[in-house]
C-alpha positions in Angstrom: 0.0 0.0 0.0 2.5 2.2 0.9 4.6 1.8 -2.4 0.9 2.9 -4.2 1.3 6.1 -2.7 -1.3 5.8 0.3 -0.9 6.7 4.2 -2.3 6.0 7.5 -3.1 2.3 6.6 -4.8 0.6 9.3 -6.7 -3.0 9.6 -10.0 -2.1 11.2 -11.3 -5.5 11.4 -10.5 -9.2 11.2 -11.9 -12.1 11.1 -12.6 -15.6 10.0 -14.7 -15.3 6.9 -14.9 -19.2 6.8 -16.7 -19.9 9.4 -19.4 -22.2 8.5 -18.3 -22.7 5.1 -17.6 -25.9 3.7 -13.8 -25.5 3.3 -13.5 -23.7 6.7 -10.9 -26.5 7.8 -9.0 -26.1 5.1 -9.7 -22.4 5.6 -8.5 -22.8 9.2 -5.5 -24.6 8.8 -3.5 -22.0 6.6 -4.5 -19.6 9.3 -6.9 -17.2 6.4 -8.7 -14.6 7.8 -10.3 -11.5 6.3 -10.1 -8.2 6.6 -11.0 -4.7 6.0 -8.8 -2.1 6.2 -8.2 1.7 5.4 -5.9 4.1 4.0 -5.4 7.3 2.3 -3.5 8.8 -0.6 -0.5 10.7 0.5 -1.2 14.7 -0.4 2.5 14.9 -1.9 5.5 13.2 -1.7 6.5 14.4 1.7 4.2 13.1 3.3 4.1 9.5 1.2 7.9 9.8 2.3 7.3 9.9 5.8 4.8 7.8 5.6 6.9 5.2 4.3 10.3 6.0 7.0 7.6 5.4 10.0 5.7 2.1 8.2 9.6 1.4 8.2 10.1 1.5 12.0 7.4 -0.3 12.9 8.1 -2.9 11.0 11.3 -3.3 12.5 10.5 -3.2 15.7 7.8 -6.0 14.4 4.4 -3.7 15.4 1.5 -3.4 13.4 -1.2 -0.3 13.8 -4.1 -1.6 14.6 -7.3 0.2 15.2 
């Protein structure tokens, strides 16, 4: 996402979206969930390169923004 340009990414919501179905095990056993997330298109490249030095930190200090 961040190489497309866009900001602020967040996952808003997971979930297991197999529930029920008739390949939940399968499903299950490759750990698949969905999601829905957000983001938004940087207004210039300042802040798409900002964006990208602090997705860049967390990532190495292994968090993930979660709303």
């Amino acid at each position: 996402m961040i190489a497309a340009g866009f900001v602020d990414f967040q996952i808003t919501w997971r979930g297991d979206v197999y529930a029920g179905a008739p390949q939940s095990s399968s499903a299950a056993k490759f750990g698949t969930l969905g999601i829905n997330f957000r983001a938004r298109k940087a207004r210039d490249e300042a802040e798409w390169g900002e964006g990208a030095r602090e997705a860049e930190l967390r990532s190495a200090r292994g968090h993930q923004r979660l709303s």
